[in-house]
N, C-alpha and C positions, 0 to 999 in steps of 0.2 A: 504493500500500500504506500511505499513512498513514492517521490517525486511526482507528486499529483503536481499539476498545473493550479493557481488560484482563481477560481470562476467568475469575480470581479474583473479578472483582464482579457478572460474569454469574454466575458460581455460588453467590454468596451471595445476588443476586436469588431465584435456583431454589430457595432455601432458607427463603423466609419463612414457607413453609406447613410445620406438624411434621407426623412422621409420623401425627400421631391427627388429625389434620386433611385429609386426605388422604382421600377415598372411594373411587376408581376399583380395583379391582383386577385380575388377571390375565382373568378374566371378562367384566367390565366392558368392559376395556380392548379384549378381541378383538370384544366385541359391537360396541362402538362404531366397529373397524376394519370390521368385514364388514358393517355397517348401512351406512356413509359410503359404500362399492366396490360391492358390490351395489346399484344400481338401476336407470334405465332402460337400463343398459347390460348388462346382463343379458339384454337383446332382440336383441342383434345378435353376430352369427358374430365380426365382427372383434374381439370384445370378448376374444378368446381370446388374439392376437397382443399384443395390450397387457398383457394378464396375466400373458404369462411376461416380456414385456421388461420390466414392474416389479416382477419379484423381483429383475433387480440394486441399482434403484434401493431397494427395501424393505430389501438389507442395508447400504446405505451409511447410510437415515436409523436404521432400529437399530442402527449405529456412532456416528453423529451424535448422536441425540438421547437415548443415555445416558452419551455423555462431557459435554453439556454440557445436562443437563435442564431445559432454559429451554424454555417457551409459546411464544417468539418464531420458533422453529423458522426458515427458512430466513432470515428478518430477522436474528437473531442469530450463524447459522452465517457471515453475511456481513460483519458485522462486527470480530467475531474474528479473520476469516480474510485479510479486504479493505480494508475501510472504510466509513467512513460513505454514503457516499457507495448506493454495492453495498449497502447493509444497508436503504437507505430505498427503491431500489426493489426491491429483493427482498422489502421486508415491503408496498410500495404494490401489485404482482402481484399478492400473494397475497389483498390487502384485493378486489382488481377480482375475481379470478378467487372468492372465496366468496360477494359481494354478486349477483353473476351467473349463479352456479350455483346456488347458492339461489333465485334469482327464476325462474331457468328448468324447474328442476325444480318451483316450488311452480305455474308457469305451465301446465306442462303434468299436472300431477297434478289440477287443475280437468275438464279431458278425460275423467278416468278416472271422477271422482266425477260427473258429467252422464251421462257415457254409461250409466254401474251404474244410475244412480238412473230413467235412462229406460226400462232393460229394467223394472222395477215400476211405469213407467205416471207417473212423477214427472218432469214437464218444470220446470226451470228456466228464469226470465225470459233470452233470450238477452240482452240489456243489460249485465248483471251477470254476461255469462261470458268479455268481451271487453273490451278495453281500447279505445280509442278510437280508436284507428287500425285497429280491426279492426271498428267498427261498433258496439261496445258502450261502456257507459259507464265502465266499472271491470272487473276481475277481480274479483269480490268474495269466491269463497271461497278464492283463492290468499292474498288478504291476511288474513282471519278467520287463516287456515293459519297463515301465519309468525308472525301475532302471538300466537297461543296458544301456539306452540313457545318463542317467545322470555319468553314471563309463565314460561312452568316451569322454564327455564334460570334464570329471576333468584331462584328459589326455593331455588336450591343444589344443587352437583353430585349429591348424594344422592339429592335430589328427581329429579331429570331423570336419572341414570340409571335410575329404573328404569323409566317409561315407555319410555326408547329401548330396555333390555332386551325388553320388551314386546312393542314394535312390531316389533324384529328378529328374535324367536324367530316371530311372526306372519308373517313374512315368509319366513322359512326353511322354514317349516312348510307354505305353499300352494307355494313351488316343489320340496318334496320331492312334494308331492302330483301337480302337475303332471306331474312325471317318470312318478311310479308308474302314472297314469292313463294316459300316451300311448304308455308304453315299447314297449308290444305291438305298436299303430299303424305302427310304424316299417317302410320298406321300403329298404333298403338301396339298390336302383338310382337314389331320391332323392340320393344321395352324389355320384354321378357326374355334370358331373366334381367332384372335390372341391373347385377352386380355380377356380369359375367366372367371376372377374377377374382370374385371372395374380396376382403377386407385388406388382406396382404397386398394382391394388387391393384390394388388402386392407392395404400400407401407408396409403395413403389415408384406408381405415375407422379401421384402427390410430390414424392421429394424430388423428382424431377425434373419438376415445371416449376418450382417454389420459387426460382429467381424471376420467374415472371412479376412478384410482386414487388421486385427492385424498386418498384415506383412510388416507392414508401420512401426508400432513400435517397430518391431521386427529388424530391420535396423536401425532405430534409435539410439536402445539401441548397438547394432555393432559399434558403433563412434570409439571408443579405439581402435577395434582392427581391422580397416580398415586401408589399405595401401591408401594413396595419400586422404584423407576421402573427403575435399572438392570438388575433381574431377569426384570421383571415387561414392559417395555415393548418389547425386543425379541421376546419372545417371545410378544406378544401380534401385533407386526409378521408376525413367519413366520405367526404363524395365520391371521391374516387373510388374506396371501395364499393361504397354500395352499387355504384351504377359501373363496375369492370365485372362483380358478382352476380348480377342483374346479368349480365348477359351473354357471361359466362354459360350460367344455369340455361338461359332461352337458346342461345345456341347450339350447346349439345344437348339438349332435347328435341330440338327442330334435325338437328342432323343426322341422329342416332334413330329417331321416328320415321323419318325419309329412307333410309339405307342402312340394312343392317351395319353393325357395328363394324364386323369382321374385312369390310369394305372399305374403312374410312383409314386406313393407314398407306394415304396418299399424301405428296406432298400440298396441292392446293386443296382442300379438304370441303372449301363451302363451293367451290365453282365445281368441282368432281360432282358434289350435289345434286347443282342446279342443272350440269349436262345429263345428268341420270335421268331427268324429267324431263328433257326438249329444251332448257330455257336459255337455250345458247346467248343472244344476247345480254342476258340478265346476269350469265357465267363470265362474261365478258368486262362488261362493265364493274361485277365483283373482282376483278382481277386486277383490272385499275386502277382499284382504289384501293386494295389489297397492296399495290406498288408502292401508290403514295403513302398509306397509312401506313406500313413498315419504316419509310423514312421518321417520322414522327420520333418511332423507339428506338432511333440511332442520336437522333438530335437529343434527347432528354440526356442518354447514357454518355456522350461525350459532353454535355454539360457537369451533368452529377459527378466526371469524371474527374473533371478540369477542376469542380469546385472544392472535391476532395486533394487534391494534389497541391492550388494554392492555400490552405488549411495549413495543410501538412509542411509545404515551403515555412510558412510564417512561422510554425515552432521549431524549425530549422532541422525536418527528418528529410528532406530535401532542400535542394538546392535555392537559396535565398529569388533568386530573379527569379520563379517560377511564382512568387506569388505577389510580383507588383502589377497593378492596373493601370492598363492602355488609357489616355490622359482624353481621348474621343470618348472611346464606346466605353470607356470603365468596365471593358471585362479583361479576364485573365488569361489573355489571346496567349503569353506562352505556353502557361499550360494547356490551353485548348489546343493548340499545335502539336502539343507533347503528345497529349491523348488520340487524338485523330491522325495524327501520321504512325503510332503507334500500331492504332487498331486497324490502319487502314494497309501499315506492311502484313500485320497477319491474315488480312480478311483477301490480300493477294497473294499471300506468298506459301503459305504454310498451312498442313493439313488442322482443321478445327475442331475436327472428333475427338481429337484428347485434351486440346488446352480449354475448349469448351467446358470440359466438365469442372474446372475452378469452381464455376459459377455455383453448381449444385452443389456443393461443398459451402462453400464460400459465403454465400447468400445466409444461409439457415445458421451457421455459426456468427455471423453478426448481427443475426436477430435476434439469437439467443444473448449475446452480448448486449443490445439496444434493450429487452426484458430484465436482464441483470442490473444494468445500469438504473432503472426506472426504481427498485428497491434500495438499491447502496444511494443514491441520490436522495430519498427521502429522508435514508436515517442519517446520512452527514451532513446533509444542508436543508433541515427543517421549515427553516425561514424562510427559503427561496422563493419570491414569488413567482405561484402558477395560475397560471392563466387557465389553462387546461388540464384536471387531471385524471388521470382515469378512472373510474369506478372500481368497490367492491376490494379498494384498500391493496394487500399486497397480492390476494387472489389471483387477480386477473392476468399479473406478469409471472407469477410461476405458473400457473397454465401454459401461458406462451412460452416459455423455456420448457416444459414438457413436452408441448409441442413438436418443438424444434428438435427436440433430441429425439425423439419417436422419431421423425420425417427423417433423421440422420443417420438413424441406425437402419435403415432399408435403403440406402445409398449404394452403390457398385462400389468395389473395391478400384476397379482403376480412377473414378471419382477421386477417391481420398491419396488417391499415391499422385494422380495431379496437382493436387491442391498441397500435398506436401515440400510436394518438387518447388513447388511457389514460397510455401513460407522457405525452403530451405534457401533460395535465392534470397529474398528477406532478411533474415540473419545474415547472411555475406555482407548484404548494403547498408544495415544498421551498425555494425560491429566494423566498418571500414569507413564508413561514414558519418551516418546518422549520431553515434554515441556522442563525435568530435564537437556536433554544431547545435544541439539542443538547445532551445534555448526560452527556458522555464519562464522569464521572465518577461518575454517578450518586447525584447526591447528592441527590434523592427521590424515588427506588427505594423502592416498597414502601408508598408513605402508603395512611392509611386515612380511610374516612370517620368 
């Protein structure tokens, strides 16, 4: 428990930005949740199992991250609560698990844009659709992908929320369509049985789709640049869960009633659907927006990225320039550059079937961390004002840490020996670097360019 950071300078860190500098609002904020939790997890049944068991974790980090509105989100909740120590790999997790889930999502969103562009007769060089261990020479429009999200991030949160508004309303709009279109479709004897792998799996599926719900972190790390943050950031939390779990639930109900189950382990999963009943155009147009809406869950992750990374610069477990602000757009376009050329050499270059699975590891261990943190925070800083706190006393965050550790312990073993390979990288970088430049004190917090 030593070398806690003092949480008077964490919150005056959270305070460099005024309110008239601040863009994000309640709006924003929910768009941003249900863009990041919505995506290709939206294709699968178990996606549902993980949506309710992260509404305990969603009210620990809407307790969490408006008592102490720091970007550094589970980095800083560890610090606080733990130490330095717990604070640098809590914030190094989260660095693996956004650089990987962005490359894997921008990896397999190339899939979606090849196959759209083939039904109009448009082939693609295969070379440039693979990476090199798969026969090709590069990914080439995964990396176009990340690096255009990340040029509109350094332009300022303003700027890039409203594209991500854009792309999420785009996105909400072909899976309302989808429903409308198939509802009819649906035959009820397709239900049965309703739990065609038993309880085991569907835990299974559970732990690993759990990073879908990054979109928890992915708000967290937004503290800085959310308008009214303690009002507004919870309550952008409950929304996003409720309406990502909303239609979670109506989705694989509507898909799994349409087309036995046994069928749906395709890659485009609601246009496979809607071609199964004639609705070619309706498949068409879901694939569209299926395109743009996957950009949406790249843009959040190299935010949430960038924002954990200048966090982490500022207490100096990385490199000090990575967390001063661009003096136009006030964001933290190096690390954005850090994070997006990062994920965007893996989402070309490098096979994503192994370094992917960080995420499922990775995710459920700092939520179990973010539930831990929510208990040692009550009993060491009593007085703290919350704005938000969760119900039903210390209940509700050991649940979530029960959670988490069920969903853990039904993980694959090459899971955990990736995510091992990552801390053990971690330990090299703190112990050659990080230990030298700490800096407890924060005494340059905050520089700019």
């Amino acid at each position: 428990m030593k070398n806690k950071i003092d949480v008077n300078k964490v919150l005056k860190n959270a305070s460099i930005k005024s309110e008239d500098e601040r863009s994000l609002g309640l709006f924003d904020l929910s768009i941003l949740g249900i863009g990041a939790m919505i995506g290709t997890g939206i294709l699968v049944l178990t996606g549902i199992v993980a949506a309710i068991a992260s509404g305990l974790i969603g009210l620990c980090y809407s307790e969490l991250s408006t008592t102490i509105p720091n970007s550094g989100s589970a980095y800083i909740y560890a610090w606080v609560t733990i130490g330095q120590v717990m604070a640098f790999f809590a914030g190094w997790t989260l660095l693996g698990v956004y650089i990987t889930t962005t490359a894997t999502v921008a990896n397999g969103w190339t899939g979606y844009v090849h196959s759209f562009l083939a039904e109009f007769g448009v082939h693609l060089p295969k070379i440039f659709l693979a990476a090199p261990s798969a026969g090709g020479i590069m990914n080439l429009p995964a990396i176009i992908m990340i690096l255009f999200i990340t040029l509109v991030l350094t332009k300022g949160t303003s700027e890039s929320k409203l594209l991500n508004n854009i792309l999420v309303i785009i996105k909400l709009t072909v899976i309302f369509l989808f429903i409308i279109v198939s509802v009819k479709h649906i035959r009820p004897a397709h239900w049965h049985p309703f739990f065609p792998y038993s309880g085991h799996g569907i835990m299974v599926g559970a732990s690993t789709v759990f990073f879908t719900f990054l979109g928890f972190d992915a708000l967290a790390t937004s503290a800085e640049d959310a308008k009214n943050v303690q009002r507004n950031l919870p309550r952008a939390i409950i929304i996003s869960l409720v309406v990502s779990t909303a239609l979670y639930v109506a989705v694989s109900l509507v898909m799994t009633g349409v087309v036995p189950y046994k069928d749906l382990n395709v890659a485009e999963a609601m246009a496979f659907v809607l071609l199964a009943k004639g609705h070619t155009l309706t498949a068409q147009i879901v694939s569209a927006g299926a395109i743009l809406g996957i950009m949406a869950v790249v843009l959040a992750f190299v935010y949430a990225g960038a924002n954990i990374t200048m966090a982490m610069s500022r207490g100096g477990f990385l490199p000090r320039q990575l967390s001063h602000l661009n003096s136009k757009s006030h964001s933290p376009n190096r690390a954005l550059w850090l994070n997006g050329l990062l994920a965007a050499i893996l989402a070309g270059f490098m096979d994503m079937r192994n370094l992917a699975l960080i995420a499922n590891v990775g995710s459920l261990a700092v939520f179990s961390l973010i539930s831990l943190a929510v208990i040692l925070l009550r009993k060491q800083q009593p007085d703290l004002p919350r704005p938000f706190k969760a119900p039903f006393g210390n209940v509700l965050p050991i649940l979530s840490i029960i959670v988490c550790v069920v969903l853990m312990l039904n993980i694959t073993l090459p899971a955990w020996i990736s995510y091992f390979i990552w801390l053990g990288i971690g330990v090299l970088f703190y112990l050659g670097y990080s230990v030298r430049h700490i800096d407890i004190d924060q005494e340059h917090a905050g520089e700019a360019e």
